[in-house]
N, C-alpha and C positions, 0 to 999 in steps of 0.2 A: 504494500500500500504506500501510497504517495508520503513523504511528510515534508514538514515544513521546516526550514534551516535559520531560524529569526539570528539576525546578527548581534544579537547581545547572547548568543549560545545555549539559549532554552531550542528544544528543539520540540516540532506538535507533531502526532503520529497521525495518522491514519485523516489528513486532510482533505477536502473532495476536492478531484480536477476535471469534475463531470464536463464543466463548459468554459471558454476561450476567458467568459466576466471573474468567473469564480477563480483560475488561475493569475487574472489581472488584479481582482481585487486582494490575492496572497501577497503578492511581488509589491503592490503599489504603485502598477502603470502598467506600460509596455510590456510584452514579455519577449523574451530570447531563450531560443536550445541552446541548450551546450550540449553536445552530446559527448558520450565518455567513453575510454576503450574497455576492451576487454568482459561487453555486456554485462557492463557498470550502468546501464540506464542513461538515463540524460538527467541535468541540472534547468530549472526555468527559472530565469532571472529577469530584473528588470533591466529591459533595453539601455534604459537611461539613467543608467545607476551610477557612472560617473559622471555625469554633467549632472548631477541633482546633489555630487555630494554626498551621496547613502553610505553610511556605515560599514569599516571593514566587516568581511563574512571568515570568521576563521575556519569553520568548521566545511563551509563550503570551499572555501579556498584549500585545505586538503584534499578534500577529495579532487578537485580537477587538479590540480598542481600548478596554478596560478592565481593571481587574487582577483577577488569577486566581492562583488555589495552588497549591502541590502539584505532584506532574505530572500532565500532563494529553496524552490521548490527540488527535491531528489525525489525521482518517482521510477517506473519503470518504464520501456518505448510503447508496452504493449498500453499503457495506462493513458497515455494522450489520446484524447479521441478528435480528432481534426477534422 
């Protein structure tokens, strides 16, 4: 199940990313895939998380291995419904 990676490092389990608002409304705007190797899933961030400023993500920023804002969604590919 999808969860949520808030960047003060509380993390929410089992989030809904039933529709494109509910994912927008997690992130705080925009959203962005990051997709991961090794069917790691993907990351959904906000597009605009450096120009807005947002919050180092540590926990997110491990898992992809570069730094990332804001909170950001870890979910699985199969769980995006598009």
């Amino acid at each position: 199940m999808a969860k949520l990676l808030k960047s003060n490092g509380e993390i929410l389990q089992n989030v809904d990313i039933s529709t494109l608002k509910e994912m927008q409304d997690l992130v705080g705007g925009l959203i962005e895939f990051v997709y991961l190797s090794d069917n790691q899933g993907l990351l959904i961030a906000n597009e605009e998380g450096l120009l807005n400023d947002l919050p180092h993500n540590q926990k997110a920023s491990s898992i992809y291995g570069r730094p990332l804002v804001g909170d950001v969604i870890h979910c699985g590919l199969a769980e995006v419904n598009l």
